[in-house]
C-alpha positions in Angstrom: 1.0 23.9 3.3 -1.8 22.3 5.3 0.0 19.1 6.4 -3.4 18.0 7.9 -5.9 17.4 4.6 -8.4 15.2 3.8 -7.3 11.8 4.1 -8.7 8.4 1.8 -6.5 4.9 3.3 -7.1 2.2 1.6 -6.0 -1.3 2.1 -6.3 -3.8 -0.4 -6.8 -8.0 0.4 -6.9 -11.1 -0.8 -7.3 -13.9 2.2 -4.7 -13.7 4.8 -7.6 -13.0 7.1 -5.0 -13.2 10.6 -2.8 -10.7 9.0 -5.7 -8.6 8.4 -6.9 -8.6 11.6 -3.8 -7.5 13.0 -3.8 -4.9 10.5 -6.9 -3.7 10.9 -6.6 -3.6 14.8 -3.5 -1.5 14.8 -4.8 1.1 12.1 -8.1 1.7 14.2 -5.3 2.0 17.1 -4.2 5.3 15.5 -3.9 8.3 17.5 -4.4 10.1 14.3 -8.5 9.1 13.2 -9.2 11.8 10.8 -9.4 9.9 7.6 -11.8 7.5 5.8 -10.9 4.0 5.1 -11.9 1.2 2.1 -11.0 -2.1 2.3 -10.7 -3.9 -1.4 -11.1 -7.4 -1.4 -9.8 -9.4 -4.2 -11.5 -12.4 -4.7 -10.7 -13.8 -1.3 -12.3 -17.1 -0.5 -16.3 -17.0 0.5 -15.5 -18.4 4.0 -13.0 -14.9 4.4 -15.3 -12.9 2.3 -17.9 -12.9 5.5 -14.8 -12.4 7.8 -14.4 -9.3 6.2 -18.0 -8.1 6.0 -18.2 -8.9 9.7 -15.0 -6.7 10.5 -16.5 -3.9 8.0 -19.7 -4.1 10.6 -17.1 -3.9 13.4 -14.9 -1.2 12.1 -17.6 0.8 10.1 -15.6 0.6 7.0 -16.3 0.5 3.1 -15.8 -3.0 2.1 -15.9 -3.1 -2.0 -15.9 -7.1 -3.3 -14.3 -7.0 -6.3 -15.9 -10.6 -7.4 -19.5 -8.6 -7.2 -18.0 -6.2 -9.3 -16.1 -7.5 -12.4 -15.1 -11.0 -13.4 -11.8 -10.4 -14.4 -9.0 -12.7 -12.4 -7.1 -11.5 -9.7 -5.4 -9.6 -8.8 -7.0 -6.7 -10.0 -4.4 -3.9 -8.2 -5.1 -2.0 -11.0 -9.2 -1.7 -10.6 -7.9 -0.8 -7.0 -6.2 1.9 -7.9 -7.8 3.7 -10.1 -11.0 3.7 -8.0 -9.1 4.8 -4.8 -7.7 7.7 -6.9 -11.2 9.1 -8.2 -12.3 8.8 -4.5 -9.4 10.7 -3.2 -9.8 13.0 -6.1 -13.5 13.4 -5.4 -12.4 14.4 -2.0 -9.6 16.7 -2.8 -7.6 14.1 -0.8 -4.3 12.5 0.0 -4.3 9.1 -0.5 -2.3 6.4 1.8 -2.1 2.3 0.6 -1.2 0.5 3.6 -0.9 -3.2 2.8 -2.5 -6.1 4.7 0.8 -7.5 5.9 1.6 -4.2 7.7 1.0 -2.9 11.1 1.3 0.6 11.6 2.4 2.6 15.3 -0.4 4.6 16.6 1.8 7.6 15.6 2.5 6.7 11.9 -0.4 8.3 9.8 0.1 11.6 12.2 3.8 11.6 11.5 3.5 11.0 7.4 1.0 13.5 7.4 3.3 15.9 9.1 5.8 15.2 6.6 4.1 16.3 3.8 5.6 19.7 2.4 5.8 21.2 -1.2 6.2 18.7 -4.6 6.2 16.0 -2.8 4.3 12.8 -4.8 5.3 10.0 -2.6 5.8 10.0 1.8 6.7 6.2 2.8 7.3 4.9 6.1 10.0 2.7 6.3 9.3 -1.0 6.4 11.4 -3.3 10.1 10.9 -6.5 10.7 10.0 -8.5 13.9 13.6 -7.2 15.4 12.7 -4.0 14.2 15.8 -4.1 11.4 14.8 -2.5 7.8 13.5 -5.6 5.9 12.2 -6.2 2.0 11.5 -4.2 0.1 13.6 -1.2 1.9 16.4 -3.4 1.7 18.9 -1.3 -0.3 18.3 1.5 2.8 19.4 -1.2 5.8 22.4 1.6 6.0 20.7 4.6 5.6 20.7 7.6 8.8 17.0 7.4 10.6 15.7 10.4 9.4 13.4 11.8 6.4 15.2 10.9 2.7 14.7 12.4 -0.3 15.0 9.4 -3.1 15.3 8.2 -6.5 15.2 4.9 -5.8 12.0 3.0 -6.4 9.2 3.0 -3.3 6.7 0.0 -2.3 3.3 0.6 -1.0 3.4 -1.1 2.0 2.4 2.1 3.8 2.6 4.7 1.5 0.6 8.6 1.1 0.3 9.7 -2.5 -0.2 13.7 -2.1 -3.4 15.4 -3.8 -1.5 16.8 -6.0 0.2 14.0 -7.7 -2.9 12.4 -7.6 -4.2 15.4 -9.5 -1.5 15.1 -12.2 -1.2 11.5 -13.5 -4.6 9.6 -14.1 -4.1 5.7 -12.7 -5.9 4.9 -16.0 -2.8 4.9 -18.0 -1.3 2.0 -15.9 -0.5 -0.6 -18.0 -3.2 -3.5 -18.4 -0.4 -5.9 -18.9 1.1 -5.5 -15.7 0.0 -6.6 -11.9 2.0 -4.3 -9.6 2.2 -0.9 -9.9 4.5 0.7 -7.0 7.8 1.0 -9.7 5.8 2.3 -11.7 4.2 4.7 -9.8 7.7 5.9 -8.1 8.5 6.5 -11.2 6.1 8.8 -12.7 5.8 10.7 -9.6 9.6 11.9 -10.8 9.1 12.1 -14.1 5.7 14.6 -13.3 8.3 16.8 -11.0 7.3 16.0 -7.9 10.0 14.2 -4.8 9.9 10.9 -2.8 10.2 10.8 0.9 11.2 7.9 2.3 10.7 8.1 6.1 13.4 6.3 8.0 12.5 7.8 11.0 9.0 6.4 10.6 8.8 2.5 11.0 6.1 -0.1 10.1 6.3 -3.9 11.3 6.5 -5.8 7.3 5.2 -9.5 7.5 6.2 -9.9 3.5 3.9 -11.8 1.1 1.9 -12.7 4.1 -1.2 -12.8 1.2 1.0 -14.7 -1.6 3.0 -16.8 0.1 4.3 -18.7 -3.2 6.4 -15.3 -3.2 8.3 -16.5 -0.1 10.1 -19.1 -2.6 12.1 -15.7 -3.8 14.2 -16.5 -0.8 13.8 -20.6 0.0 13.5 -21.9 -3.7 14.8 -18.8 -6.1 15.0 -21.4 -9.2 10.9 -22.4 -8.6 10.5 -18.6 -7.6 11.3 -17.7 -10.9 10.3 -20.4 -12.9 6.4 -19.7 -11.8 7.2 -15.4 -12.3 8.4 -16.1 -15.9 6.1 -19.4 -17.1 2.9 -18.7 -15.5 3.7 -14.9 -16.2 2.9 -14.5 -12.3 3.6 -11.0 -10.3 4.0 -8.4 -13.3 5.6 -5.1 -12.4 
């Protein structure tokens, strides 16, 4: 298989316009620039919406506004999707979601790409923090071996390729409207539709978690108001 085919990134935002930057900077630092990028902002601030504009001018990106295109509330990870999947689809592509609170090594999209052999749905790079130690949401592989994994176990999209073909197999329209997040889901089908997930622990990112929602940092400062605004205000649906 053709490890090195047409490749969409996208990278979705909502403010955090430091962490972006950073992000940003260290993607366009890639050895590895075969690929198109789209930026979807959701509903960030006006004051960040022109910061992003300006570093679409800089990078020569596509910058979609979701606030010029529907009025629905953020976030609107679903609308995200399923556009980024016709695109890749349109471009008989792979598709890789790196978030805005994640900087990748100049080697990371080479090595994912390399890593993509037969039925595979989902490659994803494994997520360190600052002192380069597997943080959230890899936690429950802190004590797996540094090297390519096979999995069950449910993936985030911090930095993560969906393949062509899985992309070709299960339509993004049939995520659930009710929901917010979509990366159990998504693990998920990608098994159920016979395909494997990859994790790469050989392959790290730098993960600044919830850098763009920080009321999700009360998960681990304040898990009784963490909760209490997840289950009353019906906040961060996966």
């Amino acid at each position: 298989m053709d490890n090195y085919r047409e490749l969409h990134i996208i990278m979705p935002v909502k403010d955090s316009i430091e962490t972006v930057r950073e992000a940003l900077a260290a993607l366009f630092a890639s050895s590895d620039l075969n690929w198109r990028f789209t930026l979807y902002n959701d509903f960030s601030t006006p004051e960040n919406t022109e910061q992003l504009r300006a570093l679409a001018d800089q990078y020569t990106f596509e910058l979609i506004n979701w606030a010029e295109r529907t009025k629905h509330p953020s976030p609107n990870y679903r609308f995200t999707l399923i556009d980024a999947q016709r695109k890749a689809l349109e471009e008989h592509a792979d598709l890789l979601i790196i978030e805005s609170d994640v900087l990748v090594r100049h080697d990371t999209i080479a090595q994912i790409r390399s890593a993509r052999t037969e039925r595979l749905g989902l490659i994803a790079a494994i997520t360190h923090d600052a002192e380069n130690k597997v943080n959230f949401p890899y936690l429950y592989a802190q004590h797996w071996r540094e090297r390519p994994t096979l999995t069950l176990k449910r993936f985030s999209f911090c930095c993560t390729m969906l393949t062509l073909e899985f992309l070709q197999a299960y339509s993004f329209e049939q995520l659930s409207t009710r929901k917010n997040w979509f990366d159990v889901t998504i693990s998920h089908k990608s098994l159920v539709y016979g395909f494997r997930n990859l994790l790469l622990m050989n392959v790290p990112v730098l993960h600044k978690p919830h850098s763009s929602r920080p009321w999700k940092q009360l998960k681990y400062t304040n898990p009784v108001k963490y909760y209490w605004q997840k289950i009353i205000h019906r906040r961060d649906k996966i």
